[in-house]
LUMMI-925161 format. One record per residue (C-alpha): residue number from 1; x, y negated, z. Coordinates in steps of 0.05 Angstrom, whole numbers, plus 5000, padded with zeros to 4 digits. Each point is the difference from the previous one (the first is absolute). Layout:
+-----+------+------+------+
!   n !    x !    y !    z !
+-----+------+------+------+
! NUM !    X !    Y !    Z !
...
+-----+------+------+------+
//
This chain:
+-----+------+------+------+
!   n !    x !    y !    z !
+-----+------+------+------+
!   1 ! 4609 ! 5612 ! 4769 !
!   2 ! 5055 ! 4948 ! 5026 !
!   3 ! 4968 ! 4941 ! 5032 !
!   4 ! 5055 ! 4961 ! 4994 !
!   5 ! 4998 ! 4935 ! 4953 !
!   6 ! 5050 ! 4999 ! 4944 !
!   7 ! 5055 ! 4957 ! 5015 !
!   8 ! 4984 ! 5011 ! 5078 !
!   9 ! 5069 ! 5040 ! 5031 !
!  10 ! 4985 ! 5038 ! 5066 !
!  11 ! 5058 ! 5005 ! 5050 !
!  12 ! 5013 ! 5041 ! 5055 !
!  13 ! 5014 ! 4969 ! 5059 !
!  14 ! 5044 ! 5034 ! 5056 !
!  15 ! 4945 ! 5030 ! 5043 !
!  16 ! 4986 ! 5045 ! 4933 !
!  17 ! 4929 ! 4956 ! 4981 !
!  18 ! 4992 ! 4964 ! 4935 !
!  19 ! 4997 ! 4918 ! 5002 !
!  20 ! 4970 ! 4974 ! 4929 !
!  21 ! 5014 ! 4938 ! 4970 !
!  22 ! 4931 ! 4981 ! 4994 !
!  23 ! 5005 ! 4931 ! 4950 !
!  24 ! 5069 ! 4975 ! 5025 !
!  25 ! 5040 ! 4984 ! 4942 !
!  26 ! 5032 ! 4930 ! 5019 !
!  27 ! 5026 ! 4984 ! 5083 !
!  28 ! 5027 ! 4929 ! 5005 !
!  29 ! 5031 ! 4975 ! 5054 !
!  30 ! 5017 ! 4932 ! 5032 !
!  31 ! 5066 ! 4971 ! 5012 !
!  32 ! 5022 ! 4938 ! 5040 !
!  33 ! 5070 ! 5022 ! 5018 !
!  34 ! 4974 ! 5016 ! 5071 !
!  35 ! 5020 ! 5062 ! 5029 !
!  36 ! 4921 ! 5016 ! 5005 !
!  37 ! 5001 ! 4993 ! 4922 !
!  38 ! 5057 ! 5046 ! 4996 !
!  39 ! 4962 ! 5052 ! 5044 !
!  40 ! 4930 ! 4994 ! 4960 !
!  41 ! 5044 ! 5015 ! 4937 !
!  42 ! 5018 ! 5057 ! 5023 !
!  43 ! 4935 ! 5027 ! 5017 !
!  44 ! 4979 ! 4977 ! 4930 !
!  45 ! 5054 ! 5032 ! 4968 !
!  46 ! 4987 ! 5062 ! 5042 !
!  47 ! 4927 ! 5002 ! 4976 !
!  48 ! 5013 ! 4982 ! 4931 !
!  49 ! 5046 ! 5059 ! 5000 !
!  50 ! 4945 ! 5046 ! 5037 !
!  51 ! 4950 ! 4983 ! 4948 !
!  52 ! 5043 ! 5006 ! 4938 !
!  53 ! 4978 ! 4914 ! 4999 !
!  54 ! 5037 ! 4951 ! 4973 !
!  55 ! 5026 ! 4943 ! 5036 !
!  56 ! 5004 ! 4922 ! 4997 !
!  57 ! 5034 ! 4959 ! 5051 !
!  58 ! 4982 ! 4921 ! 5012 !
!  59 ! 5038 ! 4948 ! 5017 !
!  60 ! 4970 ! 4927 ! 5007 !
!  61 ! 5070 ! 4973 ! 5012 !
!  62 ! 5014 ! 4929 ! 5029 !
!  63 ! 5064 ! 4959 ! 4970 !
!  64 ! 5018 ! 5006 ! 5082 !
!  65 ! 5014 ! 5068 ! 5000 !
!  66 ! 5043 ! 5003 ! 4935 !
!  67 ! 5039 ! 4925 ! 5010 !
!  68 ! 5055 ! 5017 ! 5036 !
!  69 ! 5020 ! 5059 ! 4957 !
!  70 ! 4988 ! 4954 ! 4946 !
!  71 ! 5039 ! 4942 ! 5016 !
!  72 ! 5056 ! 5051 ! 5022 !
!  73 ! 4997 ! 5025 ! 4925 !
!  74 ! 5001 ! 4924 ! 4976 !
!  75 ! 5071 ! 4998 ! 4956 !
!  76 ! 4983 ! 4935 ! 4973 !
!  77 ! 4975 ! 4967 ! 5065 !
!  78 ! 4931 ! 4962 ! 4966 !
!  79 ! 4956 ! 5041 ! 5042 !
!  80 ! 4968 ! 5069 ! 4975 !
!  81 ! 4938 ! 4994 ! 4953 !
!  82 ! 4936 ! 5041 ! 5006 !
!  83 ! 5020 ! 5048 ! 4955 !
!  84 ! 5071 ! 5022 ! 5043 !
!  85 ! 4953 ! 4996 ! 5057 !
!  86 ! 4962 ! 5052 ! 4974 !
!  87 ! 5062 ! 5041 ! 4975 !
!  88 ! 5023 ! 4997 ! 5074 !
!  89 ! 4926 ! 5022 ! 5026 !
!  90 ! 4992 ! 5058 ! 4943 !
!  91 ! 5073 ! 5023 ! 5023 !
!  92 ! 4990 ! 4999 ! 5078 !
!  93 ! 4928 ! 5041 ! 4987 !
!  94 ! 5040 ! 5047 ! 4959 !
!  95 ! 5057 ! 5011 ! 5045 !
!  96 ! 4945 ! 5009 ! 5053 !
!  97 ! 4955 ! 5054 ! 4968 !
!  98 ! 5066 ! 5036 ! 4979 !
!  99 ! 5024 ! 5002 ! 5076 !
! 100 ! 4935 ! 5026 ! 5015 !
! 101 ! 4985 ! 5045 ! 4946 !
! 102 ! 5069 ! 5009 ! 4971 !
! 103 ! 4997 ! 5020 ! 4918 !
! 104 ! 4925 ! 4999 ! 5003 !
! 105 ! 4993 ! 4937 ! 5006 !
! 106 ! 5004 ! 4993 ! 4918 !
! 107 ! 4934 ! 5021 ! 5005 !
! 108 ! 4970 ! 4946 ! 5035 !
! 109 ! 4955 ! 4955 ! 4963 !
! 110 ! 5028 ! 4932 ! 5035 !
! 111 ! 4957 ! 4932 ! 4989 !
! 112 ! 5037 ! 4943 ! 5033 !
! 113 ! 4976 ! 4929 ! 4998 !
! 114 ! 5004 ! 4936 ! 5037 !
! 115 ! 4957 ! 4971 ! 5030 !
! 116 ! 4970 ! 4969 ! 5069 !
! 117 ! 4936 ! 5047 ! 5004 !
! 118 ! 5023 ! 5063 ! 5019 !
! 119 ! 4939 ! 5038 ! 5009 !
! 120 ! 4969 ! 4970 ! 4936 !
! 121 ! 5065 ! 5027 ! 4962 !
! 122 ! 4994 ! 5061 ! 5029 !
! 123 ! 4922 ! 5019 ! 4992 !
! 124 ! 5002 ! 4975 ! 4924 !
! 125 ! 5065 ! 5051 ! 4979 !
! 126 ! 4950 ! 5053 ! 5044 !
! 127 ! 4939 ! 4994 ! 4965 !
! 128 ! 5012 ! 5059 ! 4958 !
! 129 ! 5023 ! 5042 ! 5061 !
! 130 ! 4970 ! 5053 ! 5037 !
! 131 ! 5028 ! 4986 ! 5058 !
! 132 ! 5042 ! 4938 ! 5033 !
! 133 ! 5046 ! 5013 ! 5058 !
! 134 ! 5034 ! 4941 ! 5040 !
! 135 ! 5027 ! 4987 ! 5063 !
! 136 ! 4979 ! 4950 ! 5062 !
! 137 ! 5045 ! 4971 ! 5042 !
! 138 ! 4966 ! 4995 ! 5055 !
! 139 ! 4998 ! 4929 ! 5020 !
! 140 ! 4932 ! 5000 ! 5044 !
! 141 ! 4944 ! 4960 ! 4978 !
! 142 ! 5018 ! 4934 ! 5019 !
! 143 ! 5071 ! 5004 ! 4957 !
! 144 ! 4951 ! 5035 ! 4947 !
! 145 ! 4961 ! 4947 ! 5000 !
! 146 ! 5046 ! 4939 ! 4988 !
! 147 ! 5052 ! 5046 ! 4955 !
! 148 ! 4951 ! 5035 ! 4965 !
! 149 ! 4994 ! 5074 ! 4995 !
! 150 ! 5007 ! 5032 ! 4935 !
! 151 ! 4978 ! 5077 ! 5020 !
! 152 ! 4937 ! 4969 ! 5037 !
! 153 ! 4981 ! 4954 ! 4927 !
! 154 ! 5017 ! 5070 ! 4965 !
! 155 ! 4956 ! 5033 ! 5048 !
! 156 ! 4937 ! 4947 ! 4983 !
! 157 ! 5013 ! 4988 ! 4921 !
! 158 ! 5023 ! 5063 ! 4977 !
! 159 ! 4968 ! 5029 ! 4946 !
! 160 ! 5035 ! 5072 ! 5016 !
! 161 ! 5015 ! 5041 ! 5054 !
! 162 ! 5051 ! 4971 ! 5051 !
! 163 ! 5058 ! 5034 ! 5042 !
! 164 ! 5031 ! 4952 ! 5056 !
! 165 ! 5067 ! 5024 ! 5036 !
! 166 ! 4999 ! 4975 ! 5067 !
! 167 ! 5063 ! 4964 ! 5022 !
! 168 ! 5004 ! 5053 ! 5058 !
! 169 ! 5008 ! 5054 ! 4945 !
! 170 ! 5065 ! 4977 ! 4975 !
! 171 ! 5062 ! 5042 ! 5008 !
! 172 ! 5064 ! 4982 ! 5032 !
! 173 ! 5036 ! 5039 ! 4943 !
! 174 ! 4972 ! 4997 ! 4928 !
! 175 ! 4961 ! 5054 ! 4978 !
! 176 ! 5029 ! 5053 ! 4951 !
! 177 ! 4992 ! 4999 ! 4928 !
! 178 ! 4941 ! 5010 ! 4955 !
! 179 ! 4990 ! 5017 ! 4935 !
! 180 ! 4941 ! 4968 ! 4960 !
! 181 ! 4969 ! 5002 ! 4934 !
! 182 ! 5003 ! 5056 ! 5001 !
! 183 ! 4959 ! 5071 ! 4996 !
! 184 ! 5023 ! 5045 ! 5049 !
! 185 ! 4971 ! 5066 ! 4981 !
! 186 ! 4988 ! 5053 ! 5061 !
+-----+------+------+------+
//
């Protein structure tokens, strides 16, 4: 008798043993345009590709890091509106995942919104998730403590498992592409 569960896909990993996807259906992943974000992408995407998951990646943006870009884009010169804000945002996040996950990135369930609460943002779009994965920057405790430090209040309030990236784990070069969403059959 197979004790497998239906819908549950084993996969053989490269020492020859079998991994299962044991309840992972949905990875999401924060972003904050940091390169730590981009890193803890890619180990999302990496896992959500593992476990035949499907991914969702989070952006609490701030009008700060789309403004520029905005105003840039600003034909008439009034000053961009919320909506072109969020244009500019859903493109940058777009042209992001595709660098890092080139045509598989039209796979990636992507919830943007703005917003000054990052960590609240982000634990509400993961509380259907199996799993969150983010990335810290690092600051120390005293920087953590005046900034605020969004992996530590995903840490404490999370209502599913959590993956932090420490900043010491990002690469100098990008990581290679990964597919997701979908089943890779051994």
């Amino acid at each position: 008798m197979d004790d497998e569960l239906p819908g549950r896909h084993a996969h053989a990993t490269a020492s020859g043993r079998t991994a299962r996807a044991e309840g992972i259906a949905l990875v999401v992943a924060g972003y904050d345009d940091s390169e730590e974000a981009v890193e803890a992408v890619g180990w999302a995407a990496s896992l959500a590709r593992r476990t035949g998951s499907a991914l969702r990646v989070v952006w609490a943006w701030k009008i700060r890091d789309v403004w520029d870009t905005a105003v840039a884009a600003d034909d008439q010169h009034s000053g961009p509106h919320l909506a072109e804000l969020e244009d500019v945002a859903r493109r940058h996040l777009t042209d992001v995942l595709t660098d890092l996950l080139g045509l598989d990135a039209a796979h990636v369930d992507l919830h943007l919104r703005q917003g000054p609460d990052s960590a609240d943002i982000l634990l509400h779009a993961a509380a259907d998730a199996d799993i969150l994965v983010v990335g810290s920057r690092g600051r120390g405790r005293a920087a953590s403590a005046v900034l605020g430090s969004v992996s530590a209040r995903c840490v404490r309030d999370s209502s599913v498992p959590v993956l932090v990236i420490p900043h010491r784990m990002v690469r100098s070069a990008g990581p290679e592409p990964v597919a997701v969403g979908r089943r890779h059959e051994p």
